[in-house]
C-alpha positions as CSV (number, residue, x, y, z in Angstrom):
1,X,-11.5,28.4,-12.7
2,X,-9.2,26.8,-10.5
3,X,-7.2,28.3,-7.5
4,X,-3.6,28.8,-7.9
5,X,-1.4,27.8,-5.1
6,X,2.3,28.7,-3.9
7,X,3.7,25.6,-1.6
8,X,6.1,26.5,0.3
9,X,8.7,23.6,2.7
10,X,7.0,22.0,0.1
11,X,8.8,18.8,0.8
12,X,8.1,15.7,-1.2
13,X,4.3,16.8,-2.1
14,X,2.0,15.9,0.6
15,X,1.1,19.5,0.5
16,X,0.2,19.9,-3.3
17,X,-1.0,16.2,-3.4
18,X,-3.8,17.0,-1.2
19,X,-4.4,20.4,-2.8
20,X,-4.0,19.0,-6.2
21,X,-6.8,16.4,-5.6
22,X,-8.9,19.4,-4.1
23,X,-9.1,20.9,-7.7
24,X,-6.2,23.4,-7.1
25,X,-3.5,24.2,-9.4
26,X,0.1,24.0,-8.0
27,X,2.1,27.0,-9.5
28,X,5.7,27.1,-7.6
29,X,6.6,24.8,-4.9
30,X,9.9,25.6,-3.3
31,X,12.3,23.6,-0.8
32,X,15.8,23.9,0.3
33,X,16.4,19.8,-0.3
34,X,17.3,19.1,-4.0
35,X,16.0,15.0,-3.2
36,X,12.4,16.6,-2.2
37,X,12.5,19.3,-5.0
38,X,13.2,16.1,-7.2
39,X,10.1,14.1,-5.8
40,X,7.9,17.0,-6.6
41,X,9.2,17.8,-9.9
42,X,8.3,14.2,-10.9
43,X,4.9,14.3,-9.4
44,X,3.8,17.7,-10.8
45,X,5.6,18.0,-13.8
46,X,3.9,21.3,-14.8
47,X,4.3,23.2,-12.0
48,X,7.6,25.5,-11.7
49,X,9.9,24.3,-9.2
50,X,12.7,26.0,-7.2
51,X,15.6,25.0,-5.0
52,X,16.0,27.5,-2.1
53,X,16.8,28.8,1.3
54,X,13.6,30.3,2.2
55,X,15.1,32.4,5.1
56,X,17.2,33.9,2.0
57,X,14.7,34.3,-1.1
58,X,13.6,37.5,-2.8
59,X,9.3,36.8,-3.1
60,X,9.2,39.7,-5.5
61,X,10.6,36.7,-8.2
62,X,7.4,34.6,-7.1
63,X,4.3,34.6,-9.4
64,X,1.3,35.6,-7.3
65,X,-1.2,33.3,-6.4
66,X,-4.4,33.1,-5.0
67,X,-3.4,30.8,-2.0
68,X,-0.2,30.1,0.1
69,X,0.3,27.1,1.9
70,X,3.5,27.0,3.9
71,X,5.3,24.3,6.8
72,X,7.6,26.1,7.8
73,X,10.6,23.8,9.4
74,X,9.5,22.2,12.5
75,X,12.8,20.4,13.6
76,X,13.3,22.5,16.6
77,X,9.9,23.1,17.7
78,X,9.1,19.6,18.5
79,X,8.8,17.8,21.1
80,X,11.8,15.4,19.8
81,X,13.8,18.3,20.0
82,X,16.8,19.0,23.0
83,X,16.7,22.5,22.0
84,X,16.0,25.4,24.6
85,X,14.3,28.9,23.5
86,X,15.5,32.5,25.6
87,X,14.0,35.3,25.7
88,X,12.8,36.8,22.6
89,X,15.4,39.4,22.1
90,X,17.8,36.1,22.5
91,X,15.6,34.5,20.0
92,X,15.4,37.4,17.8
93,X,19.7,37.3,17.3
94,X,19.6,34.3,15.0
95,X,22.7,33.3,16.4
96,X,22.8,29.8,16.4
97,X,21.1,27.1,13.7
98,X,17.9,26.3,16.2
99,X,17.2,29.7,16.0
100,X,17.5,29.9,12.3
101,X,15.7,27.3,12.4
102,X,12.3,28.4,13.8
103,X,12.8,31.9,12.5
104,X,11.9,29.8,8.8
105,X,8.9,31.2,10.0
106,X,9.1,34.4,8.8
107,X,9.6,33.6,5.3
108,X,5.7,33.0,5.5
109,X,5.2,37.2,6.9
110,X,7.6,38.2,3.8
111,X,5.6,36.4,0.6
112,X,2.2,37.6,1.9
113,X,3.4,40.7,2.7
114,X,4.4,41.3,-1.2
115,X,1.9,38.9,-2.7
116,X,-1.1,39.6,-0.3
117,X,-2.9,36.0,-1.0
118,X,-6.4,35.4,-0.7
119,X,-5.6,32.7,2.2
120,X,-2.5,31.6,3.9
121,X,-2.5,27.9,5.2
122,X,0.6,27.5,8.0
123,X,1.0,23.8,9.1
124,X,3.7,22.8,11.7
125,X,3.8,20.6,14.7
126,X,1.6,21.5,17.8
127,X,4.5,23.3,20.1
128,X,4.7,26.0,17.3
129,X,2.7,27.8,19.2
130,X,4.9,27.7,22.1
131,X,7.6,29.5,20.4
132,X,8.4,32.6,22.1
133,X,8.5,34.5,19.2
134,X,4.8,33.0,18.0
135,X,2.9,36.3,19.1
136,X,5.1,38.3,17.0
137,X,4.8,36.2,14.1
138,X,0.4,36.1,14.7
139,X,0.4,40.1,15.0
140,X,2.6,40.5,12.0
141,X,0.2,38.2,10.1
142,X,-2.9,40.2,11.4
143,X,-0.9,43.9,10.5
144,X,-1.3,42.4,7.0
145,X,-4.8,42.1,6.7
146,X,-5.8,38.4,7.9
147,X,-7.6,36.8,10.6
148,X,-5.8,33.5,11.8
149,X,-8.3,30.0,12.9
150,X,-6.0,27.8,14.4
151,X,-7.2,24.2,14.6
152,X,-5.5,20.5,15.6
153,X,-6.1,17.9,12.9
154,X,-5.4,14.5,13.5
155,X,-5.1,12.8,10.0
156,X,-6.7,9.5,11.6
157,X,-10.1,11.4,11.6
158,X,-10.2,13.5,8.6
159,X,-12.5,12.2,6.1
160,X,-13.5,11.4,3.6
161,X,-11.2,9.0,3.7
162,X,-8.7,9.3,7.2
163,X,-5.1,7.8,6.9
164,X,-4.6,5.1,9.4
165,X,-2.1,7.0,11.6
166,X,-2.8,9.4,14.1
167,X,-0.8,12.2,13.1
168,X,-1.6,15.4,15.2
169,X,-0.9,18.9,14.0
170,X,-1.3,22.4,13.9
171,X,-2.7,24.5,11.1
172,X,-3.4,28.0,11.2
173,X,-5.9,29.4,8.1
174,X,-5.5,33.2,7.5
175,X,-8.4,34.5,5.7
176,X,-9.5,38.2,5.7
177,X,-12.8,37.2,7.4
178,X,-11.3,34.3,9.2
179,X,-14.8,32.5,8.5
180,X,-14.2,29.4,7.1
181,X,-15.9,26.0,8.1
182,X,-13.6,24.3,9.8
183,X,-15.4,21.5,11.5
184,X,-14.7,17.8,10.9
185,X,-17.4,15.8,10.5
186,X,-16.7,12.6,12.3
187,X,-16.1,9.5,10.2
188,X,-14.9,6.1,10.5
189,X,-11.4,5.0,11.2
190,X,-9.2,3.4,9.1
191,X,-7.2,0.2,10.3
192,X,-3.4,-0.5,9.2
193,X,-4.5,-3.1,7.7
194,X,-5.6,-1.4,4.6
195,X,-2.3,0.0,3.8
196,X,-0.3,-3.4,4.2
197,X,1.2,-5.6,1.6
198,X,-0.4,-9.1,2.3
199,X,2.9,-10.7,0.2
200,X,5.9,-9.0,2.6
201,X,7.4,-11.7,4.7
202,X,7.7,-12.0,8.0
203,X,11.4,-12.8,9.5
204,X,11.4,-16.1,12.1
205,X,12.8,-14.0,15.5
206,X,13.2,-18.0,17.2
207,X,15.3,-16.7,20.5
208,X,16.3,-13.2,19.3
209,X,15.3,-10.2,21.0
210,X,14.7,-7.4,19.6
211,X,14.1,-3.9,21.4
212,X,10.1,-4.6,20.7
213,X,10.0,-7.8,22.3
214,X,8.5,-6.9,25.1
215,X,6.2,-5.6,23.3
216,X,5.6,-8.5,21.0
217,X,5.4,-10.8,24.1
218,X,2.0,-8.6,26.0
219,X,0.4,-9.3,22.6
220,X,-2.6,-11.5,23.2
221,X,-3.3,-13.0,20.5
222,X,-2.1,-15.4,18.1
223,X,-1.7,-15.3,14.6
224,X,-3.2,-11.7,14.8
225,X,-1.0,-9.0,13.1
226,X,0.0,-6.0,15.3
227,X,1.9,-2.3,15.4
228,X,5.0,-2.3,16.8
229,X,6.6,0.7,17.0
230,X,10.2,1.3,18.1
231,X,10.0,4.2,20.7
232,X,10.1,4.1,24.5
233,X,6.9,3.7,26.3
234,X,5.1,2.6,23.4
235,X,2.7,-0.4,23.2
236,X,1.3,-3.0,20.1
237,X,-1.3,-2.1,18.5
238,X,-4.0,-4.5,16.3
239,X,-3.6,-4.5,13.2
240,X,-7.2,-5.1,11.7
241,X,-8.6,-2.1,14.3
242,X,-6.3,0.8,14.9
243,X,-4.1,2.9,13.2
244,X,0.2,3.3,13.1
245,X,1.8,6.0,16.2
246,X,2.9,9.5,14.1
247,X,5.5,8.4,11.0
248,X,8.4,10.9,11.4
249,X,11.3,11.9,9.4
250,X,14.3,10.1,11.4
251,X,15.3,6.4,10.5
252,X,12.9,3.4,11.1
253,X,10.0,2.9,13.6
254,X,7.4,0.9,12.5
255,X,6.9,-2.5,11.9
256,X,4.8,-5.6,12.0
257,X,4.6,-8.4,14.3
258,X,2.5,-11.7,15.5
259,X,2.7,-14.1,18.1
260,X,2.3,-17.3,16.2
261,X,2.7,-21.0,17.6
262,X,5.7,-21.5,15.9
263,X,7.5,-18.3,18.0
264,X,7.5,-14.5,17.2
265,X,7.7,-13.4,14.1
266,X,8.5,-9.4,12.7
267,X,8.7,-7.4,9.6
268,X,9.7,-3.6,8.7
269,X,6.5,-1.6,7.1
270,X,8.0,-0.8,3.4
271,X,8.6,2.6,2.2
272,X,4.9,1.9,0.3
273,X,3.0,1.2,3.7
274,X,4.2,4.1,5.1
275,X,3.3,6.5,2.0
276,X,0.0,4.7,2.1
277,X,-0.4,5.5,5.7
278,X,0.3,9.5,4.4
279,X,-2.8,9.2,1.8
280,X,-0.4,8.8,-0.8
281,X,-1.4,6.7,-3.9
282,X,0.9,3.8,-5.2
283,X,1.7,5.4,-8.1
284,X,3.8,8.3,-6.5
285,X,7.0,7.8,-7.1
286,X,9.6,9.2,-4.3
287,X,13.2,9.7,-5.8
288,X,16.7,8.9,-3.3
289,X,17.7,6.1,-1.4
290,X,15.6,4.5,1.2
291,X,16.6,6.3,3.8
292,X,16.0,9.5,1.8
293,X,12.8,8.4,1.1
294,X,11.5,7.3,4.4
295,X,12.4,10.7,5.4
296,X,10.7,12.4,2.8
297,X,7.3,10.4,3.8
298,X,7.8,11.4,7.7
299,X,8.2,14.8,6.7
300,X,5.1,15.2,4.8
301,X,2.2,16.8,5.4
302,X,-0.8,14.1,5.1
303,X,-2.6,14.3,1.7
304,X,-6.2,13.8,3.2
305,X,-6.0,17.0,5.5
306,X,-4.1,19.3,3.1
307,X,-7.4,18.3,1.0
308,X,-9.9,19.0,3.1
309,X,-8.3,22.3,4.0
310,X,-7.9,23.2,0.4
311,X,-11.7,22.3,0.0
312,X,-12.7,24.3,2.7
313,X,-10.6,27.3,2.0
314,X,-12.1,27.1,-2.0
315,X,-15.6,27.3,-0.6
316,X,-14.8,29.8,2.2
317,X,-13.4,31.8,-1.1
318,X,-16.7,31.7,-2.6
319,X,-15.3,29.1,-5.6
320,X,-17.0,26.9,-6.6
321,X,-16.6,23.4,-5.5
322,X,-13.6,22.2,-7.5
323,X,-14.2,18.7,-9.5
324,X,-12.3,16.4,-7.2
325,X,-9.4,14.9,-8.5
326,X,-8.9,11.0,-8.6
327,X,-6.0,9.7,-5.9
């Protein structure tokens, strides 16, 4: 029989995918962005959806499951943000949004508190664990019952099948043993190239220059297809052997360029590239505008690693290993 899961932040569905294709069943998935909640719903039709503040929701009204998996909001943990943390009775006032913010946290303390899941899976961005109220959080997880394992994944190394992004984050497993296999076996890289559309045209840059020009110009080859990504310090990478910088939520980063003998040309990666490059398949279908969309994609959790934590949690549970479901 297959696991039941509770998603919580469960954004656009890289979350469920992943646990979906690792035989689970995806009972209630909640988020506090109708666009996302839309995404979902059109994803995984059968699963009950809900529109929600999370700091703000009764769990009592939540079916009980046999796993959580929760990302809490990870805005003002990051590094990305400008946002300073006090001292934890400042933290604990909740006075401003960045403190709100973080505290989304807690939301993950009051459903396994009432529901007491079998396993809690908490993913988030690395600095989480800098939060000054993060030992707080951890002991009120461990009064309940579980025993954390906190590991880094990067989604560029997590088989079968890695994404070809590095994309490094934090995921704590709460078990009541705290004994499941977490190791990665190590596996072949992916390159960008598999997630590009050979038919997207490349746009003729002649004498324009662009803020990735100079990054365009230390490429040294020609007619050879490179990352270039539009963030300060960062540098081209090949095409046919490496793999995209981290694909975040805000506006557009990525894109493709050459060196050719004819001048530089460049390309944006298309909202499908960068969904590839989450372990999505083509036929997901992501609802809003592009914007809203490319959003949705950098917010998601990547489908390969919520997969292999779902199929490690399943045989930590003593399940039986769940028929794996087709991308």
């Amino acid at each position: 029989m297959a696991l039941t899961v509770t998603d919580l932040f469960a954004g656009g569905g890289g979350s469920s995918e992943g646990l979906r294709r690792a035989g689970y069943d995806i009972w209630i998935a909640t988020n506090h962005w109708p666009v996302s909640v839309a995404t979902h719903q059109t994803n995984h039709p059968d699963t009950e959806h809900r529109t929600a503040d999370l700091t703000n929701t009764s769990f009592g009204t939540y079916p009980r499951t046999d796993v959580l998996w929760a990302s809490p909001s990870c805005t003002r943990h990051s590094v990305a943000s400008r946002t300073r943390q006090g001292s934890t009775e400042d933290e604990l006032r909740r006075d401003t949004a960045d403190k709100v913010d973080r505290a989304t946290a807690f939301a993950v303390l009051a459903a396994a508190e009432i529901h007491g899941y079998e396993a809690v899976i908490v993913e988030n961005v690395r600095e989480f664990q800098n939060w000054v109220l993060f030992p707080m959080w951890l002991a009120g997880m461990r009064a309940l019952g579980y025993r954390e394992q906190i590991v880094h994944l990067n989604a560029a190394e997590v088989g079968p099948v890695p994404v070809a992004q590095d994309r490094r984050r934090l995921f704590i497993v709460f078990t009541r043993d705290g004994r499941v296999d977490l190791t990665v076996p190590t596996v072949p890289r992916t390159p960008v190239t598999t997630i590009l559309d050979p038919d997207a045209p490349f746009e003729v840059l002649g004498d324009r220059r662009l803020y990735v020009s100079p990054q365009i110009d230390s490429i040294p080859d020609i007619d050879v297809p490179h990352v270039v990504t539009y963030r300060r310090n960062a540098k081209p990478r090949r095409a046919d052997t490496q793999q995209l910088y981290t694909i975040t939520a805000g506006g557009n980063h990525h894109a493709l360029a050459m060196r050719t003998a004819d001048g530089p040309v460049h390309r944006w990666l298309t909202t499908l590239e960068l969904s590839r490059a989450q372990g999505f398949s083509d036929s997901y279908v992501f609802t809003g505008t592009d914007s809203q969309v490319r959003r949705q994609i950098g917010n998601a959790v990547a489908v390969n690693v919520a997969q292999f934590l779902g199929e490690r949690v399943a045989a930590a549970l003593g399940e039986q290993q769940p028929d794996l479901v087709a991308a």
